[in-house]
C-alpha positions as CSV (number, residue, x, y, z in Angstrom):
1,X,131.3,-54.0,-107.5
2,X,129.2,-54.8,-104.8
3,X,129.6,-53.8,-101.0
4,X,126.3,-55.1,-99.0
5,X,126.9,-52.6,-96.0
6,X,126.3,-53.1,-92.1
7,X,122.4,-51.3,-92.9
8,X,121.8,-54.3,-95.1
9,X,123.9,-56.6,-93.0
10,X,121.3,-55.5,-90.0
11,X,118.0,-55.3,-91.9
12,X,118.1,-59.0,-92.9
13,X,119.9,-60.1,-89.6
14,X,116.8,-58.4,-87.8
15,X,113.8,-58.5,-90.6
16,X,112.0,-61.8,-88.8
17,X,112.0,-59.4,-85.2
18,X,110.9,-56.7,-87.3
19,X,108.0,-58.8,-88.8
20,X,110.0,-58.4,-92.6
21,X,110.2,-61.1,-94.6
22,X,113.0,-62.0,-97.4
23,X,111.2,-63.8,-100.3
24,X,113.6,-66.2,-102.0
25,X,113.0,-67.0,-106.0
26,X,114.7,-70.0,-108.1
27,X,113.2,-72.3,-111.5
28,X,113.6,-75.4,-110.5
29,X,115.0,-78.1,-113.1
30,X,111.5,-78.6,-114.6
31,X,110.9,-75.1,-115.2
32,X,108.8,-74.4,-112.8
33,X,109.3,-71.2,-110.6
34,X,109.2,-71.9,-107.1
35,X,109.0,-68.9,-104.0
36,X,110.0,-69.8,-100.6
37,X,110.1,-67.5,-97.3
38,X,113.9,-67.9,-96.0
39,X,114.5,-66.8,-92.3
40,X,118.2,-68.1,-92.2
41,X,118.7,-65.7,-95.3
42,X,121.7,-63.6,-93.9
43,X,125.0,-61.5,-95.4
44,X,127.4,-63.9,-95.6
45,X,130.0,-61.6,-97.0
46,X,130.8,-58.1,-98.7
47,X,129.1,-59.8,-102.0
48,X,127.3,-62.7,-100.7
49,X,124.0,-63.7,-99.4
50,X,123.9,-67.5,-97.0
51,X,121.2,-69.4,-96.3
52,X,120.4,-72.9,-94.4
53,X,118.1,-75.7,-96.0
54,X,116.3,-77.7,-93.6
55,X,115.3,-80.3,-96.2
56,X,118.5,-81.9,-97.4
57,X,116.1,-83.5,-100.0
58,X,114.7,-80.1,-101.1
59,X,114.0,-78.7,-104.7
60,X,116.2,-76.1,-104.2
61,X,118.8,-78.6,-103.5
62,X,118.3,-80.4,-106.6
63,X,118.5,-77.9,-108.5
64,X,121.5,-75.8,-107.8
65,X,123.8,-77.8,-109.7
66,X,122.1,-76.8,-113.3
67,X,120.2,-73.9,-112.7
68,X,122.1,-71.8,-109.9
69,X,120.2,-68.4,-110.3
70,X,118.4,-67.0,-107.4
71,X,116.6,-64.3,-106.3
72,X,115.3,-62.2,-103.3
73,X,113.3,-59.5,-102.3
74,X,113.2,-58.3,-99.2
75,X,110.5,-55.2,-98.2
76,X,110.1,-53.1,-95.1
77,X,106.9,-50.8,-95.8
78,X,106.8,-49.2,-93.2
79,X,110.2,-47.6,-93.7
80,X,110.0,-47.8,-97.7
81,X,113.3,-49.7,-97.8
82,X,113.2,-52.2,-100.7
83,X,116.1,-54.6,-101.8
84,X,116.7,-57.0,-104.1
85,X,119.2,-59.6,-104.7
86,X,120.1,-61.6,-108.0
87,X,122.9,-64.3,-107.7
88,X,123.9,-67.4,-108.2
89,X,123.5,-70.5,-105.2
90,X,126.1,-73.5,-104.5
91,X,126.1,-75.5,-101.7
92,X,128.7,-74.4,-99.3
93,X,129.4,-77.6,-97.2
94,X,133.3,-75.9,-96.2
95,X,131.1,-72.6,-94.6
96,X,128.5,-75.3,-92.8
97,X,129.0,-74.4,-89.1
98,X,129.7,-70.3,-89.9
99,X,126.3,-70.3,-91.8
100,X,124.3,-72.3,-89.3
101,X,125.8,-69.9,-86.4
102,X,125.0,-66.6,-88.2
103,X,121.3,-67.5,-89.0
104,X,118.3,-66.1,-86.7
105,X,118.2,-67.9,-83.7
106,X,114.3,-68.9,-84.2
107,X,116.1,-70.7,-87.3
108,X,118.3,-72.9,-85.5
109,X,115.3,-73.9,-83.5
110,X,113.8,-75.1,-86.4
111,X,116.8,-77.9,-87.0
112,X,118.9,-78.3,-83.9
113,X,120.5,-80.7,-84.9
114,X,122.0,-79.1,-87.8
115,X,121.0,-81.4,-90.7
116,X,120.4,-78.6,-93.2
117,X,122.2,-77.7,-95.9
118,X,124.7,-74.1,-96.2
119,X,123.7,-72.4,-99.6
120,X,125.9,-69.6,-100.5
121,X,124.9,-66.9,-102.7
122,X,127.5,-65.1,-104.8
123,X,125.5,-62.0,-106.1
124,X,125.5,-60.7,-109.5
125,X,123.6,-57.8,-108.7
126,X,122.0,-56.1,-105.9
127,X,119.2,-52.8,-105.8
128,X,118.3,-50.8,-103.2
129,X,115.4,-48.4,-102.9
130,X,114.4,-46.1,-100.5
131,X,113.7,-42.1,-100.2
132,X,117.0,-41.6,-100.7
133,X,116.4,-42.8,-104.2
134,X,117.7,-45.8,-106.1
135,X,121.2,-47.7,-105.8
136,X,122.1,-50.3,-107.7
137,X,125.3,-52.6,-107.9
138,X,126.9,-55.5,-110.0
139,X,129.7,-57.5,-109.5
């Protein structure tokens, strides 16, 4: 089972302030693997992961319908706290307004006039590492 608590919740809601990044990782429908920098990356729920595409014409986009799989890294050094996220992306046009809310506000900026995309992420698995050792979960 997985239970993304309010630490993680907080680390990603905070990791462009903190000068964090959250990688995001997906093969796209010709095979090719494709890594993109998400700022809107954020917990949507106790097992989810949500995210806003600015491109509505974006490879991402395209190729969510036959290869769903995702995943993310996200890394704070300084603290040696590592996650990692493995799920599975749809395009969550019923969440749209929640998702766009709940990103970073330097996100928003970015489309104003919210003609992105909600992705939601139902995770398969998620790790944690840190110097309290190694946790990992799966749905």
């Amino acid at each position: 089972m997985i239970e993304l608590d309010d630490e993680v919740k907080n680390r990603l809601a905070e990791a462009i302030d903190s000068g964090n990044v959250l990688t995001a990782a997906y093969v796209d429908q010709n095979g090719k693997p494709h890594i993109s920098f998400y700022g809107s990356t954020h917990v949507h729920g106790p097992d989810s992961l949500a995210l806003w595409v600015r491109k509505p014409d974006s490879e991402l986009l395209k190729t969510l319908s036959d290869r769903p799989h995702m995943a993310f890294i996200y890394g704070d050094v300084a603290n040696r706290v590592y996650y990692t996220f493995e799920g599975r992306g749809r395009v969550a046009e019923n969440v749209r307004q929640r998702v766009y809310e709940e990103m970073h506000a330097i996100e928003r900026r970015f489309d104003p006039e919210a003609k992105g995309i909600p992705v939601v992420v139902d995770l398969d698995r998620f790790t944690a590492l840190s110097a309290a050792g190694k946790v990992v979960q799966e749905r």
